[in-house]
C-alpha positions in Angstrom: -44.1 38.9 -2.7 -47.6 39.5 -1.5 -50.5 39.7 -3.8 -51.8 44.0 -3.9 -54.5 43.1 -1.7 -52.9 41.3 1.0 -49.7 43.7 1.3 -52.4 46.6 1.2 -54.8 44.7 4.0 -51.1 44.2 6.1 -49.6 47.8 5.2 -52.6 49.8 6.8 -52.9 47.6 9.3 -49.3 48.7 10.6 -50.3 52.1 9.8 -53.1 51.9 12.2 -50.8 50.7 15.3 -49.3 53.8 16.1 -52.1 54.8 18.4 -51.8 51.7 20.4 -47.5 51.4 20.5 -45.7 53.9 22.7 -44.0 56.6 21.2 -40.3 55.4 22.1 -41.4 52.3 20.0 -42.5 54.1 17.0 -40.5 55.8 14.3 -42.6 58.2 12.4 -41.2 60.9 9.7 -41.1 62.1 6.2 -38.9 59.0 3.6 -37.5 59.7 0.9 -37.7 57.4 -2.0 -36.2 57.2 -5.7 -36.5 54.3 -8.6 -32.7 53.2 -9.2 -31.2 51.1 -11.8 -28.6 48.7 -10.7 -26.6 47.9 -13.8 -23.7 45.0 -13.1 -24.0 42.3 -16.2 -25.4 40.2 -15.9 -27.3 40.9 -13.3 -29.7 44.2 -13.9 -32.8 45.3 -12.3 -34.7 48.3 -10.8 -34.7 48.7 -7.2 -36.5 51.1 -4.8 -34.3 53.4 -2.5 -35.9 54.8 0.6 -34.6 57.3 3.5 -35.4 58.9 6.4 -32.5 60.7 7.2 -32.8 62.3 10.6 -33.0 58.4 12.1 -30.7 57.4 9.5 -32.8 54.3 8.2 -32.9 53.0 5.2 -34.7 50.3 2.6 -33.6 49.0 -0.7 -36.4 46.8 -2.3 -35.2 45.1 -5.5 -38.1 45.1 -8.0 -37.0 42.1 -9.4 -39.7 39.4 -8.3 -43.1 39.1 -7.8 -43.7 40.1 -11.0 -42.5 43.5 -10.5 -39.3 43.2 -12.9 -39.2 46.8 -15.4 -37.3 46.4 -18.5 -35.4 49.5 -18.3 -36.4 52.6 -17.1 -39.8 53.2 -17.9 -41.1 56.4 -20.0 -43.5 57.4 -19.2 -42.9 57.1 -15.6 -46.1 56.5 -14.7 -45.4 53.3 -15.7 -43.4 52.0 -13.0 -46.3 54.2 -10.2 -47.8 50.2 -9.6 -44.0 48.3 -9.1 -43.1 51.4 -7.0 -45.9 51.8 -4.8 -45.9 47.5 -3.9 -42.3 48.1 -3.1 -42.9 51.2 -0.9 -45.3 48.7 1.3 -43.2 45.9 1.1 -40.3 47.7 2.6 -42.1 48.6 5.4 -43.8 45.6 6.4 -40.5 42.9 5.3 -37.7 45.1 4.7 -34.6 45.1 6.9 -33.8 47.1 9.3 -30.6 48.8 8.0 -29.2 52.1 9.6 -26.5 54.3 8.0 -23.2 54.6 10.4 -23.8 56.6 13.3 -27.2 56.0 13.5 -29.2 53.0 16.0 -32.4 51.4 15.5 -33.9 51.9 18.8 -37.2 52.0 17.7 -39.4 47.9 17.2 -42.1 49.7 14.7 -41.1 52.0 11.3 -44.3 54.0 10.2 -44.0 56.2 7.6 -46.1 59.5 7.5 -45.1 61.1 5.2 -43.4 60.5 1.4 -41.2 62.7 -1.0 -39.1 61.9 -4.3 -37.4 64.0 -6.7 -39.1 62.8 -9.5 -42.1 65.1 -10.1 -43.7 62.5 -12.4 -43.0 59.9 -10.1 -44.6 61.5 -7.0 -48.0 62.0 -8.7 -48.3 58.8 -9.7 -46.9 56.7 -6.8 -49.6 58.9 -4.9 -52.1 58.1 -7.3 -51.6 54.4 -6.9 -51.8 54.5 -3.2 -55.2 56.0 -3.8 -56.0 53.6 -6.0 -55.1 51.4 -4.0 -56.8 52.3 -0.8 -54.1 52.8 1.1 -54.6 55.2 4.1 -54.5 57.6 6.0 -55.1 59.5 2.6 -51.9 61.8 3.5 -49.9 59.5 2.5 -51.4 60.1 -1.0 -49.8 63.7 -1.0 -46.1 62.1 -2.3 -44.5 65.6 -2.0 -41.7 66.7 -4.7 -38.4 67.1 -2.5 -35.9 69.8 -3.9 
């Protein structure tokens, strides 16, 4: 996986193509993301879930290289904000392009605008990191609670 800065450098740079793409080319929206734990012996790892429903795409990032591997879930879960947030960019810039049934990719460029989890915990500190970070536009640092 990419080191911070150059998935960050590459992650706002898609972010800032949306003015120049046309609009049938872009697919913008709210994703919702959650930290899973996949637990098969012997193979166990975290992995990142996102979904935007109303297109019906979604990413799974396993946060198993890169150096990105949790133990087991972390408390608190702050802990994992760092793991989660790299994951979050990597989906979007590497990630396939999987659809749920029903649903067709028609659009060539996936920018997210928006971001909710369930996690309350979760959502402060992934948006934390992507302040940290630098990530922008700064809405994205505004990871909303979803109910």
């Amino acid at each position: 996986m990419d080191g911070a800065g150059t998935l960050l450098k590459k992650f706002n740079r898609l972010l800032g193509q949306q003015a120049s793409l046309e609009a049938t080319e872009v697919l913008q929206g709210e994703w919702y993301f959650d930290l899973r734990y996949h637990f098969l012996p012997p193979t166990t790892f975290h992995f990142v879930f996102l979904a935007n429903i109303p297109s019906g795409s979604i990413r799974i990032v396993p946060l198993v290289d890169g150096g990105l591997n949790i133990p087991f879930f972390p408390e608190p879960v702050t802990q994992a904000a760092a793991p989660v947030a790299k994951a979050i960019m990597y989906a979007f810039l590497y990630g396939p392009h999987q659809h749920l049934p029903g649903h067709q990719g028609q659009c060539r460029v996936i920018i997210p605008s928006k971001f909710s989890t369930a996690e309350e915990g979760l959502a402060a500190a992934v948006g934390e990191e992507f302040k940290a970070l630098g990530v922008v536009p700064h809405t994205l640092h505004d990871v909303q609670v979803a109910t």
